[in-house]
N, C-alpha and C positions, 0 to 999 in steps of 0.2 A: 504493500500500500504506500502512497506517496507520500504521506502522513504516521509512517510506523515511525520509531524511534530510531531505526535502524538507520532508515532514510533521513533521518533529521542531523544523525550524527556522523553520516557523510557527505550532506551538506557543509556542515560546521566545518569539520576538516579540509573537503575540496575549498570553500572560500576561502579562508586560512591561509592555505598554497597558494591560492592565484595571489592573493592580497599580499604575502610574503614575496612573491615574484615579480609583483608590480614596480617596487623600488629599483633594481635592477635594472628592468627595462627602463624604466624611466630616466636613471641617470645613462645609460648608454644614448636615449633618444636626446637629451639635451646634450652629450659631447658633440653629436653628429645634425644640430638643429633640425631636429625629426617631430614629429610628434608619435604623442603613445593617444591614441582611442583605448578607454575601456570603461567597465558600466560607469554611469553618472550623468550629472548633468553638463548637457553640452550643447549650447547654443545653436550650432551646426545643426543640429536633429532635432531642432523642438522642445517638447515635452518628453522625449521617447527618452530614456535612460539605458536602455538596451543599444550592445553597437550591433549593427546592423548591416549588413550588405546583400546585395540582389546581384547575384550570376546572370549571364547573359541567355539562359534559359526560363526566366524568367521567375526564379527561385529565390527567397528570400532566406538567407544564415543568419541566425543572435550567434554571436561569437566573443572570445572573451577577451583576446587585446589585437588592434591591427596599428601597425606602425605605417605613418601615413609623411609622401615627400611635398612639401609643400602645405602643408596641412598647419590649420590652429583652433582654438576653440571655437569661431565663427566660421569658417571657410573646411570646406573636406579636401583632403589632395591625394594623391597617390598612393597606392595601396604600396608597398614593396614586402611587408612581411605580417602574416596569418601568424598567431602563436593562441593553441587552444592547450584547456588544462584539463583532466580529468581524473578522478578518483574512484577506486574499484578495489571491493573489498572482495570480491570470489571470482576463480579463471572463469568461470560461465558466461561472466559478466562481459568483461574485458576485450574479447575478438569483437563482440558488437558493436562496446564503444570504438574501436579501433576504425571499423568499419564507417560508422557514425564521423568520426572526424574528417574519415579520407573523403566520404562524400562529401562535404560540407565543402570543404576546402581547393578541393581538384580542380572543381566547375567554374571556383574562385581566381583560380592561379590559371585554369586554361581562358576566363574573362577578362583578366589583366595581365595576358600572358607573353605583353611588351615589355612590362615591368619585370618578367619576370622574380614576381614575390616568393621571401623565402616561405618553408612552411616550416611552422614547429608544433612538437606535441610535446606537453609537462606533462608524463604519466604518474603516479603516484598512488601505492598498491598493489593488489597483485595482476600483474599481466602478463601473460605468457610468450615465450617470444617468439611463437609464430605471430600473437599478436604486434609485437614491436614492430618484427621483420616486416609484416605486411606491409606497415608504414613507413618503413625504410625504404624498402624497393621502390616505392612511390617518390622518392624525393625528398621526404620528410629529417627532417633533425628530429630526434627523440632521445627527452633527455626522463629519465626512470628513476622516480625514487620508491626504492622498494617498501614494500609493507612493516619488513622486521626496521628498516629504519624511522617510518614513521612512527612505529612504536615506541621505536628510543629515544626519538624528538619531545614526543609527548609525555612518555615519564620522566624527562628532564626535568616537566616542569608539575612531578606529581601527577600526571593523567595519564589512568591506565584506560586506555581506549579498544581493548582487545577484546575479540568479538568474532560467535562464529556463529552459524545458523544455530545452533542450539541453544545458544544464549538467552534465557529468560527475559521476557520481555520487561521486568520489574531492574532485572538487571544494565538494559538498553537504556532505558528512563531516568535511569542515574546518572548513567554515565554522560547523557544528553545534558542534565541538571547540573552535576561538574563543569563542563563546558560553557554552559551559559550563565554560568554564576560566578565566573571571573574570565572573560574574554581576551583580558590580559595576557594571561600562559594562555591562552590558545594560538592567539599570536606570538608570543615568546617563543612556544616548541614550534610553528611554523619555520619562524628567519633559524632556530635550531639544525631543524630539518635541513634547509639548503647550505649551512655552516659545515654540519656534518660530512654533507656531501659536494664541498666546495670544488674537488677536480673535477667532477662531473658536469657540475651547473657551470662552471668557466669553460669544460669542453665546447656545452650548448651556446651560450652566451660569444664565446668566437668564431664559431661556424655562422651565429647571426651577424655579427658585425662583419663578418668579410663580406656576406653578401651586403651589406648597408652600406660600406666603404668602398663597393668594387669599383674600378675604371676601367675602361674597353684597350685592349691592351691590342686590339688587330679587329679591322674591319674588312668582309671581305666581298666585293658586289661583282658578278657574273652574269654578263648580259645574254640573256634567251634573243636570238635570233634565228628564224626560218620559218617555213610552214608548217604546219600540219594537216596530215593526213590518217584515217581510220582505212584501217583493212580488216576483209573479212577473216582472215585467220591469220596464225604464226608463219605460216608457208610464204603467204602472200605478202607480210610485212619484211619476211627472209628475201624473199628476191625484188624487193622493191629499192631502186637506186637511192638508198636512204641521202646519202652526198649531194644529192640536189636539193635536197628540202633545203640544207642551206643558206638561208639568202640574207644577206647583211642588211638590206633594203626592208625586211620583215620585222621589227623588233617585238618579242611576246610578253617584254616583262624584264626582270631580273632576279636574282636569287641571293641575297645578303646574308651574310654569315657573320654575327658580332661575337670575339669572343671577349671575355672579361679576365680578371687579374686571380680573381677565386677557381677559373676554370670550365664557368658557365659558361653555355653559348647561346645565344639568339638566332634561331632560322628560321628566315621568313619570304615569300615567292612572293614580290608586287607586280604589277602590272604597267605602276607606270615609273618615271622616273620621279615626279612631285611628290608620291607615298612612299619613295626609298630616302629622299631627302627629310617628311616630314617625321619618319620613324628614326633616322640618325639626330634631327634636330632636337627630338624626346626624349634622348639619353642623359643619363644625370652626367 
């Protein structure tokens, strides 16, 4: 139920992490005059406290920080980097949420996919690592703070938070009770948590800032010229004098290849020569 206690006191903790991770990102987005989106109020969106982004499928994501180029409290800008957090107390759980993020994010990143924005996931509990790996293979930075760490976080600060399905519900309700009856060590064993696991989070936290700080270290533009022609089979395309299609006088477009300093690349096929120029002139 959404409303068990169970659910309440992975709340508590997920908040906790993101709200502990928020400082981070935040001073890295003021060394690099970035801005950080995430819940609150923010001129830019209204009323809406929720960040929010629409994929070009017409899809709407609440997500929980986006690092934006050009962006301030009034004006929105550039998406460059997705970073969601989640929290999962049983492997059952976890490939879903796993799943759950990559969709979110992919339709995101293939939307703004000039920017090429980083993606990250703050896992935190137990996840499995076909679940990590799934998100790796995708592109994803995943940075894992295990469950026996979070444990250790939180009895740092006297909160034994350990809990399993069998756990008595009178048991859960306490533990919920602790929690919200000094908010303080909740927070306390969060920045805990990431302290603990400080080569980790500076893993994660560098792989973002290279993509933040990248530069185009080689651009590469190849101009499509000749005809084309459809044949009805392999045969016929085999003996057809492909060397005349040829023609300098045809131009189809060109094919740009941007690579960056981190090792990312940009490949994109335009059409004309003003959409090759005005996708080089959008490079930070």
């Amino acid at each position: 139920m959404a409303d068990s206690p169970s659910h309440k006191l992975g709340q508590i903790i997920g908040d906790a992490i993101e709200s502990a991770l928020a400082d981070p990102l935040q001073q890295l987005c003021a060394t690099h005059q970035l801005y950080l989106d995430q819940r609150g109020p923010r001129p830019a969106r209204g009323k809406r406290k929720k960040v929010s982004w629409t994929d070009r499928y017409g899809n709407k994501h609440d997500l929980d920080f986006v690092i934006e180029r050009g962006g301030s409290a009034g004006a929105v800008g550039t998406p460059t980097a997705f970073v969601e957090v989640a929290w999962r107390r049983y492997t059952k759980h976890s490939r879903n949420k796993a799943q759950e993020i990559r969709g979110a994010l992919i339709p995101l990143a293939e939307t703004f996919g000039d920017a090429l924005p980083f993606l990250g996931a703050v896992l935190a509990g137990v996840f499995t690592d076909g679940a990590l790996d799934q998100l790796r293979s995708r592109g994803f930075a995943v940075l894992h703070l295990p469950y026996a760490d979070v444990v250790k976080a939180f009895s740092q600060q006297n909160l034994d938070i350990r809990f399993d399905e069998q756990t008595p519900t009178a048991t859960l309700q306490a533990l919920v009770a602790a929690c919200t009856a000094d908010p303080g060590k909740v927070t306390a064993a969060a920045d805990a948590l990431l302290t603990n696991l400080q080569a980790e989070v500076d893993t994660f936290m560098k792989s973002l800032e290279a993509t933040l700080t990248r530069t185009v270290t080689q651009v590469e533009v190849t101009p499509l010229l000749g005809r084309s022609v459809a044949f009805p089979d392999p045969q016929a395309a085999q003996q057809a004098p492909l060397d005349d299609l040829q023609d300098p006088l045809t131009p189809r477009g060109f094919d740009v290849t941007v690579t960056f300093s981190n090792g990312q690349q940009l490949v994109r096929r335009l059409p004309t020569r003003g959409q090759v120029d005005a996708l080089l002139a959008a490079l930070p």
